[in-house]
N, C-alpha and C positions, 0 to 999 in steps of 0.2 A: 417228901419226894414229889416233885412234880412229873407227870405222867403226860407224856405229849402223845396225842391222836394223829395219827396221819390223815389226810384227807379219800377219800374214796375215788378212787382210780375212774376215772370219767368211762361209759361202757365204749369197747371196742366198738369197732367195725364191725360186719361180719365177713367174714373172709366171700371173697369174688367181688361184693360190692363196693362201691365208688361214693367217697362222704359226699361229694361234688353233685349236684341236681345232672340228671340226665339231659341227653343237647334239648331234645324233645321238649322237656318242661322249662328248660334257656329260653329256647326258640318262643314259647310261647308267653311265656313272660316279658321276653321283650321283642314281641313285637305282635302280641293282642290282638289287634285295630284290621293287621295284615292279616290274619288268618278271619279274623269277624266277617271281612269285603269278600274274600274266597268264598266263603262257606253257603253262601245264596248258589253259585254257578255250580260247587261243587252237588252241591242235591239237584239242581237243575240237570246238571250231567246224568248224575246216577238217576234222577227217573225217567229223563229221556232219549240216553242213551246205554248205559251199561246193562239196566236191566233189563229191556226189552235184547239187550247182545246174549245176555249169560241165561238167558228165556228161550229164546231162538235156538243156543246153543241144546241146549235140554231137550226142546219139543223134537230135533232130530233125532235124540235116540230112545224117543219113542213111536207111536202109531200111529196119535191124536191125527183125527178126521172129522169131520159133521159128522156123522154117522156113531160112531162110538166113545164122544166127547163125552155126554153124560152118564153116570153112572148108575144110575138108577131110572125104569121105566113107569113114567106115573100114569094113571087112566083113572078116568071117572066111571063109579061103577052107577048100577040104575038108582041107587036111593042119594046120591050126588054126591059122596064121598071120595075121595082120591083114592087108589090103591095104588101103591109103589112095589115095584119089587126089582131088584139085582138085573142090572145090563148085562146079559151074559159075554156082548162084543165090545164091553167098556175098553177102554186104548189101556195099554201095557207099556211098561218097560222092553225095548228089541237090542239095546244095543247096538251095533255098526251095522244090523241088517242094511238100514236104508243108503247107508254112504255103499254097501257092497251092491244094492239093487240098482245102483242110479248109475255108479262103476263102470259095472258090466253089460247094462244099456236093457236091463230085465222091467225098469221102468222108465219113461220118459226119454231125449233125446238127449244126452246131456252131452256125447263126445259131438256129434251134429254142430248143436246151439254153442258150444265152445269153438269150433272151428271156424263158424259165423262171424262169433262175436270177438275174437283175435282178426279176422279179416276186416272186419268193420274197424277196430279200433285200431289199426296200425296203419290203414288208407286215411281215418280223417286224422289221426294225430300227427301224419305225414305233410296233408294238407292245410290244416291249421295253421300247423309251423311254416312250411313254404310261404304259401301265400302273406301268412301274418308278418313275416322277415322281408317278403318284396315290398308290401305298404309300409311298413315302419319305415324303412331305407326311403322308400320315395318320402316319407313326410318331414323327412329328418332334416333336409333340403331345404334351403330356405324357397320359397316359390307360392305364386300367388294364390291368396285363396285354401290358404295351408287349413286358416282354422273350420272355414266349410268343410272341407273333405275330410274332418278330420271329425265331425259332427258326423257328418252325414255317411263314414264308414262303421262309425258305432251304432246308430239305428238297431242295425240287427238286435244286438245284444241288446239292445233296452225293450223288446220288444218282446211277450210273455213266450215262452218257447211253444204251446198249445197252440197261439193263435198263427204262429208264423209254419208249425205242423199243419194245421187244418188250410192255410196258402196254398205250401209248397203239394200237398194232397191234392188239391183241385188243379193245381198246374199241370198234374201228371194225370189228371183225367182222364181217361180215355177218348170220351165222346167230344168232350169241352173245354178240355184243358191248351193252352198255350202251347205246352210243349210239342203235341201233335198240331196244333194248329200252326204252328212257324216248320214245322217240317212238311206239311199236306204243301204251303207255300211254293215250297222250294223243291217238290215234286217226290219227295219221298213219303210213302206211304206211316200211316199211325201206328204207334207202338202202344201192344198192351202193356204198357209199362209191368203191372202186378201179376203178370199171368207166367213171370217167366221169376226162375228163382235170385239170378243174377241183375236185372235189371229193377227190380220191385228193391234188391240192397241198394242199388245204385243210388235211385231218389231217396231212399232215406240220407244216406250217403253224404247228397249234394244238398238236405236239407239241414244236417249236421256241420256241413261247412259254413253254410252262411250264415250258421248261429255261430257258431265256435270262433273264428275267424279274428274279430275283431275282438276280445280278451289276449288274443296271442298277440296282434298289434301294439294293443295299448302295454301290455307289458314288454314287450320289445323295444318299443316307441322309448321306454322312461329306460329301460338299460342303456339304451345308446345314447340318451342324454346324459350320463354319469360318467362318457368315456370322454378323458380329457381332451380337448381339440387341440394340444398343441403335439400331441402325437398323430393328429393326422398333418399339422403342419409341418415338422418335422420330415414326416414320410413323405410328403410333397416335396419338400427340398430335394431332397435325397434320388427323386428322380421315380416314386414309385409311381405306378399307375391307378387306376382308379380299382381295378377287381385286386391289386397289391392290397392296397391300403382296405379293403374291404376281408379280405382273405386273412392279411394278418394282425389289422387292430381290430375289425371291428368283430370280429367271430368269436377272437379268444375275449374279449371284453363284454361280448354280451352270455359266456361259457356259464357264467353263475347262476343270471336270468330264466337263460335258454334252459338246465338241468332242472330248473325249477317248475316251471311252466308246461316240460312235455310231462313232468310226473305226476302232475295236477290233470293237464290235458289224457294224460290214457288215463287215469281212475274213473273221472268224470266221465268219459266216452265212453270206459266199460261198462257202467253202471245209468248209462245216458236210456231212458226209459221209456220218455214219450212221444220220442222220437220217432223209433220203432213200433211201438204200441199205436198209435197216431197214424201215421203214415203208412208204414206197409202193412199193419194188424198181422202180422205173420205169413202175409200170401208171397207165394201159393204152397197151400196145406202146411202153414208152419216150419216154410223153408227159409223163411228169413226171421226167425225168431232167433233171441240174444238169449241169453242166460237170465237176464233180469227178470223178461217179458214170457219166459216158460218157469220161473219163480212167482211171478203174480198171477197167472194161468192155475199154476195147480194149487194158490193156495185160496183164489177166488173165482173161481170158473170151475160147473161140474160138481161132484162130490167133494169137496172144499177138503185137499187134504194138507191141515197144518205143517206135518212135519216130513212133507216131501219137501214142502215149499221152505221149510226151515234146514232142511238138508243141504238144498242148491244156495240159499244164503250164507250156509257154512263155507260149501266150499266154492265160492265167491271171493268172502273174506279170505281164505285158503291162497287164492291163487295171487292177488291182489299183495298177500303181505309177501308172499313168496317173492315177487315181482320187485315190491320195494325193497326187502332185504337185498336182490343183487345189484337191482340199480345201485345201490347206497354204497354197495362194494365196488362198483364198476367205479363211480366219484371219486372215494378214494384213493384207488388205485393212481388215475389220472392227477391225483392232488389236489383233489376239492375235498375242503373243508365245509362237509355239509352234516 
């Protein structure tokens, strides 16, 4: 009698899992090379930016100051040895103490310097945009000498933002600056420019325009070379006018640009540092200080306190995403795909 063997039932599965390699290990098998090129930016990322974020985020809810940063007090005794012993004021864990101290106005200025710094940013991002949409229009034009003025409006921008601060600073001199000087001219008396709360924002102000300025051109400038010219030929036939044809090709066609460019232009102006720092240094008594410039204040000026200053950078980024979240929604809405 011949005895047949079956063969041994190949092992199951186990139940939930998937015989099929997971995408994860697809993904990386084919396509190696693409994840190898990433992996330099992505550590570049992570130590120069994630972890000094998710560090900042930490240091606010704790203490950390000069003062009771180290945990241990060492001293040299008379026969030259070190004794250490236990910080009694070493920094703690507080939890949301400092987001409730900075709040309620129990440290620092923080509703003030917010108030400031919403007025500052909403005057030059108003202005950027204006002015930057009159020059763009005028260059778009064909006319003589287009590519001079078209050098010669970008200047600002190429020009380090410090040294164009420490200009516009001496322009508003008091004793010897230009700006009193063409006013002494013309019979009106000198302005303490920095002695007065609203005029010391001014010049910073108008020293943030003529840096900001020409970024909002040059990207203007290229949106409105991308809108077809035979829609304005078209609208010319048709009998529209010049604010016509401006009003309704050129507005909605540069819609994409423009959504772009003012969300870039207010982060940058809120977060615009040396500007302020530079020029008006906070006078008078810290009435023109931004959020940014009463964040490097308390974390380097005085008793150096870390996690005040990591406090106001939270809620910075706080307000900022809050900011984009509803732009992003407001897009939408309107039917941008962004």
């Amino acid at each position: 009698m011949t005895t047949v063997t079956a063969d041994p039932a190949p092992p199951s599965t186990p139940p939930g899992r998937s015989a099929r390699p997971s995408r994860l290990r697809r993904s990386w098998e084919k396509h190696w090379y693409a994840w190898a090129m990433v992996l330099p930016v992505v550590i570049v990322l992570a130590v120069l930016i994630f972890y000094p974020l998710f560090r900042g985020i930490w240091l606010s809810f704790t203490n950390l100051n000069e003062a009771n940063q180290v945990a241990e007090i060492c001293t040299k005794s008379i026969t030259g040895s070190e004794v250490c012993k236990e910080n009694p004021n070493k920094w703690e864990f507080v939890g949301l103490d400092n987001y409730l101290r900075v709040l309620t106005g129990e440290v620092g200025e923080f509703w003030q310097w917010t108030g400031v710094t919403l007025i500052w940013t909403f005057v030059c991002v108003a202005c950027h945009f204006g002015l930057g949409l009159g020059l763009a229009t005028m260059l778009n034009r064909p006319m003589r000498l287009r590519g001079l003025y078209r050098v010669l409006l970008v200047l600002p921008w190429a020009v380090p933002a410090f040294v164009s601060a420490f200009a516009w600073k001496f322009i508003f001199n008091e004793r010897f600056g230009l700006a009193n000087a063409v006013l002494s001219a013309v019979g009106i008396d000198p302005v303490s420019w920095f002695a007065d709360r609203w005029t010391s924002l001014f010049t910073a102000i108008v020293t943030n325009v003529w840096l900001g300025v020409p970024f909002m051109m040059v990207a203007l400038l290229g949106g409105m070379q991308t809108i077809p010219s035979e829609l304005y030929e078209a609208a010319e036939i048709d009998g529209a006018s010049a604010w016509q044809r401006f009003r309704n090709i050129t507005l909605p066609g540069l819609r994409p640009v423009s959504m772009t460019v003012i969300l870039l232009g207010t982060i940058w102006t809120f977060n615009m540092f040396p500007i302020i720092f530079l020029v008006t240094e906070g006078q008078p008594a810290g009435q023109s200080e931004i959020l940014v410039t009463g964040a490097f204040r308390a974390a380097f000026e005085g008793i150096r306190n870390y996690s005040l200053a990591s406090t106001y950078g939270v809620l910075i980024l706080s307000i900022l995403l809050v900011f984009s979240v509803f732009y992003r929604r407001a897009l939408r809405k309107q039917g941008e795909v962004w």
